[in-house]
MIKOLBA-147440 format. One line per field, with one value per residue (C-alpha): residue in one letter; x, y, z. Coordinates in steps of 0.25 Angstrom, whole numbers, plus 5000, padded with zeros to 4 digits. Layout:
! residues N
res	A | ...
px	X | ...
py	Y | ...
pz	Z | ...
//
This chain:
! residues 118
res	X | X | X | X | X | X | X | X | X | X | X | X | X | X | X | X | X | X | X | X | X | X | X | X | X | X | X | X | X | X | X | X | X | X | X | X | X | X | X | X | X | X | X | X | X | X | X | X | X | X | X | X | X | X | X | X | X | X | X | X | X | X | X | X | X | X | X | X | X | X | X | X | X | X | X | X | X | X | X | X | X | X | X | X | X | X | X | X | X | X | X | X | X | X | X | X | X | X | X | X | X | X | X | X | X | X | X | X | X | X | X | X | X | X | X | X | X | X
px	5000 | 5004 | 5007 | 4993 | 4992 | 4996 | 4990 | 5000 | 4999 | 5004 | 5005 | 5008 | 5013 | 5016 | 5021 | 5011 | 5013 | 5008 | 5017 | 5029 | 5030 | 5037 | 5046 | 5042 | 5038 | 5026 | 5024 | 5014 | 5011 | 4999 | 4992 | 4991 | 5000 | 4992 | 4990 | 4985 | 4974 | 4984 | 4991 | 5001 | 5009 | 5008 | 5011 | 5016 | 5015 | 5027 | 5028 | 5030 | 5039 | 5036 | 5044 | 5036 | 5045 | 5042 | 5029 | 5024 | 5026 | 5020 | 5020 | 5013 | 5005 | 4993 | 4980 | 4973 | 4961 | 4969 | 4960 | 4965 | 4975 | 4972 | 4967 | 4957 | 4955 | 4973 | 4977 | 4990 | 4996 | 5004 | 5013 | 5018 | 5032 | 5033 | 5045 | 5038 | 5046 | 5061 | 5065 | 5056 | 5061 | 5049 | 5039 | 5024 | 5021 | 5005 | 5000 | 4986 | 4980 | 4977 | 4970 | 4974 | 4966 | 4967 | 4978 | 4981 | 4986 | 4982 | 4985 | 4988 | 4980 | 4968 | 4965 | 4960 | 4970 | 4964 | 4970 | 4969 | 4971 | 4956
py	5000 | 5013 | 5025 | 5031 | 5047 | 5057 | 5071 | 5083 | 5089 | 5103 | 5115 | 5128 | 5132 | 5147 | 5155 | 5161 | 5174 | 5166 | 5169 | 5161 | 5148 | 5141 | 5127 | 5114 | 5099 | 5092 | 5077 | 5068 | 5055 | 5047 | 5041 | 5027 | 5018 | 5019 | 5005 | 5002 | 4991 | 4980 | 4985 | 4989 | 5001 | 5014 | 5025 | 5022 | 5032 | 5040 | 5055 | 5062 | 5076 | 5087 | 5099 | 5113 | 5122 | 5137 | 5133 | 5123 | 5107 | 5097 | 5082 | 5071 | 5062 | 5050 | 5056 | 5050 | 5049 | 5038 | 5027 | 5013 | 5019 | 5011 | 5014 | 5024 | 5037 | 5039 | 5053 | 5060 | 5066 | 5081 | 5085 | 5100 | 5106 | 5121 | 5130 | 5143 | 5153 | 5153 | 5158 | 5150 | 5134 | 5129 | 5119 | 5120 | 5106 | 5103 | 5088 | 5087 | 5074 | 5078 | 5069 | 5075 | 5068 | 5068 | 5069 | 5083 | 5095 | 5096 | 5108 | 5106 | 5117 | 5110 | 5098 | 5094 | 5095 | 5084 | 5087 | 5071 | 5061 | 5059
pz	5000 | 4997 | 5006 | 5007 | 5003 | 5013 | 5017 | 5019 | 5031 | 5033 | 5042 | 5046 | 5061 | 5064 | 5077 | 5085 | 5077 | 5066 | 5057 | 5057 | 5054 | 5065 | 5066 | 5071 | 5071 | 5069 | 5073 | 5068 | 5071 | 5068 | 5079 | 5073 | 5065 | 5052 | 5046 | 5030 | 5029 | 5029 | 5042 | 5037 | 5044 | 5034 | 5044 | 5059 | 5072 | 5069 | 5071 | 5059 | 5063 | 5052 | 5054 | 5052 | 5046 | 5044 | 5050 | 5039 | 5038 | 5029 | 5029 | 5024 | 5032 | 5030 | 5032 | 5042 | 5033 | 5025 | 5019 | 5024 | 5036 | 5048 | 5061 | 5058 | 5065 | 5067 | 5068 | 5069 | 5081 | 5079 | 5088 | 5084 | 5088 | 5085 | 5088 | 5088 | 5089 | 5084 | 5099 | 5106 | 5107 | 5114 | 5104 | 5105 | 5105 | 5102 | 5098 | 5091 | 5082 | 5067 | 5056 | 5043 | 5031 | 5015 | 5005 | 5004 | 5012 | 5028 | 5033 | 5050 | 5054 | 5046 | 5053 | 5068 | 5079 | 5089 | 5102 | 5106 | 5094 | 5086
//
């Protein structure tokens, strides 16, 4: 079986003057080990780190909408690390669950953050 098709996910992050974009990390790891119909492994529960640089990222992922992906119902966990400020070394750290779906574009800032995994 092939690779089934992929959604691109993307984003924009900005200091709170909202007009810089800023540096960072994102890690995304879906919540299950995603099986085709014959069980087989197509995507285990490894985090994915996307670097955001000058505020954007981009990366390609399974949408959790994906026809024949078992268990039904997965999501993918996100775990953001912002440096804010060039003086400032502390990162904002925020976890939320996202369930991007389709082939196309997804913009971030589109979709549900669920603050517990759906």
């Amino acid at each position: 079986m092939a690779f089934p098709a992929t959604c691109t996910l993307t984003g924009t992050f900005y200091d709170s003057s909202g007009g810089t974009g800023v540096r960072g990390e994102l890690t995304i790891t879906p919540t299950s080990e995603l099986l085709n119909a014959s069980g087989s492994v197509i995507v285990g529960p490894v985090p994915l780190v996307v670097p955001i640089a000058g505020g954007t990222f981009s990366v390609h992922l399974l949408p959790t909408d994906t026809a024949g992906v078992l268990p039904a119902g997965w999501s993918y966990a996100v775990v953001e690390q912002l440096l804010l400020s060039p003086s400032s070394p502390v990162m904002t750290r925020s976890v939320y669950w996202v369930k991007p779906t389709g082939t196309g574009t997804v913009d971030l800032s589109s979709l549900t953050h669920y603050t517990t995994q759906p």
